[in-house]
N, C-alpha and C positions, 0 to 999 in steps of 0.2 A: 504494500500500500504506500501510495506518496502522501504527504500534507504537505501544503504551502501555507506559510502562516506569516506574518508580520511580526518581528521580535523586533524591537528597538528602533525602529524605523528601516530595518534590513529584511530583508524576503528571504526566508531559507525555503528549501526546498528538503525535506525527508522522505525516504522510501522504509517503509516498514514492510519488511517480510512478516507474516503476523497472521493472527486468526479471524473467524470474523468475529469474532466478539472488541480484536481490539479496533475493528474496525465502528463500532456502537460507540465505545469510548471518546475514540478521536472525533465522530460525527457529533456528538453529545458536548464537544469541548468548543463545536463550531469551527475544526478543521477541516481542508479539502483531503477527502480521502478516495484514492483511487485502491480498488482492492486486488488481489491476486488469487482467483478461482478455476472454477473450471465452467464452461459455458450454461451448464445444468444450475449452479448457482449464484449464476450472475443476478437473477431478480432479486432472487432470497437477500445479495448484501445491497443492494441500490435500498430495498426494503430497510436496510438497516442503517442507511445514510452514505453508504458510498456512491458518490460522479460517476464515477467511472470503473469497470472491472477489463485486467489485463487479465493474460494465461499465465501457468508459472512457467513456464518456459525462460530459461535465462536470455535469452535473445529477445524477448520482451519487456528485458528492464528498463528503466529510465536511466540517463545516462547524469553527469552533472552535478549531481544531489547531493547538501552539505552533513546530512546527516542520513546514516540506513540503521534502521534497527531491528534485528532478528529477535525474533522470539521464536520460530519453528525450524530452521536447517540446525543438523550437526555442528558443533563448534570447528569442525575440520573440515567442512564442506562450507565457506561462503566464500568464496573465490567471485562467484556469479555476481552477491550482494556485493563486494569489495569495489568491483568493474563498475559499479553506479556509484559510485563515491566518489565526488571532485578528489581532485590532488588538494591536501591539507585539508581533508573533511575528515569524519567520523565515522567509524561503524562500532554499534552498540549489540551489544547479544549476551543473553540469558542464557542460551543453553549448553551442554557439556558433550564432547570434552572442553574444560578452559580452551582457548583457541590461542595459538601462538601467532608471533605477529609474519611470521615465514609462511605462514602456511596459505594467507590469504594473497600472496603473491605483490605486494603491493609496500611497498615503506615510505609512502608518501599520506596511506591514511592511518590515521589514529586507532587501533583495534581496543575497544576496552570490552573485559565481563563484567557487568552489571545487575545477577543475580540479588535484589535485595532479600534475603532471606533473615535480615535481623528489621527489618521495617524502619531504616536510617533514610531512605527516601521519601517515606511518606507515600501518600495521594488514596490509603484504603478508605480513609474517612467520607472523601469525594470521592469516591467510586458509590459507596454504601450510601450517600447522600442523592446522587443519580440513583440507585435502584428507588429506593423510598420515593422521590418524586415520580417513578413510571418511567424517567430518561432514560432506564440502560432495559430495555426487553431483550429477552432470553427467549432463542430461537430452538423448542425443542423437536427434534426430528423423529424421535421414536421414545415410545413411552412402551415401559416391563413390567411385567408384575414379578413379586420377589419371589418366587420361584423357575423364572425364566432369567433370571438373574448372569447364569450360567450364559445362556443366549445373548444376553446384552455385551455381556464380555466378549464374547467370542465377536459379535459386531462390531464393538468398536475397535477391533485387531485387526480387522480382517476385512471392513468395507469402508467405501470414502462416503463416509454420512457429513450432510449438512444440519445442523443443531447439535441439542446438547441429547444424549440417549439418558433417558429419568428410571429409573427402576423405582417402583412406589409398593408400600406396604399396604 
């Protein structure tokens, strides 16, 4: 996903590899969000506030862009995200392995891991402030009963579901 947003009087440009949930977030914050799908779920995220949906296909990246921030590739695989990242930008990522800065082929942008796992960044207060007002909807694709539990599991390993899969008692 991209945002363009106005910080300081400067236009940054971000590309968020990411889910569509953070794609609700960033629409919710009144960001431009382009999202990364696949053609089956392009309504589902416009529904959820993104402009625009690309394919993940890395040759559909944005090129340019002062910030990219992963939440979904391996920490060893964003070479593709790296390639949308001006020289002297950023790329931001959560996920493991740590990512070393060789790996993403690039030493002109900045690689940090930004896992907050101790809540030093903040923003769950605003998130939890968006649910309570109805801002953030929660897209469920398949709802279980807890005996089918087993079933759910195995679905979300094993199929590309759009929403969250609910297993209810």
């Amino acid at each position: 996903m991209i945002t363009t947003r106005r910080d300081n009087g400067v236009t940054r440009r971000k590309f968020l590899k990411a889910s569509a949930g953070t794609a609700v977030l960033l629409a919710a914050a009144k960001a431009r969000v382009i999202a990364t799908a696949t053609a089956a779920d392009a309504e589902v995220l416009r529904g959820l506030g993104a402009e625009e949906v690309i394919g993940y296909a890395e040759a559909g990246y944005p090129g340019g862009v002062d910030v990219a921030l992963n939440l979904v590739l391996p920490g060893d695989r964003l070479t593709g995200v790296a390639r949308a990242v001006r020289p002297g930008g950023r790329l931001l990522t959560i996920t493991f392995p740590v990512p070393s800065p060789e790996w993403i082929g690039r030493d002109d942008v900045a690689l940090r891991f930004v896992l907050d796992m101790d809540g030093v960044y903040g923003g769950t207060r605003e998130v939890g402030e968006l649910a309570v007002r109805g801002d953030l909807p929660a897209t469920i694709g398949r709802r279980y009963r807890l005996d089918d539990a087993v079933q759910a599991c195995t679905d979300f390993l094993r199929l590309h579901t759009t929403g969250k899969l609910v297993v209810t008692m």
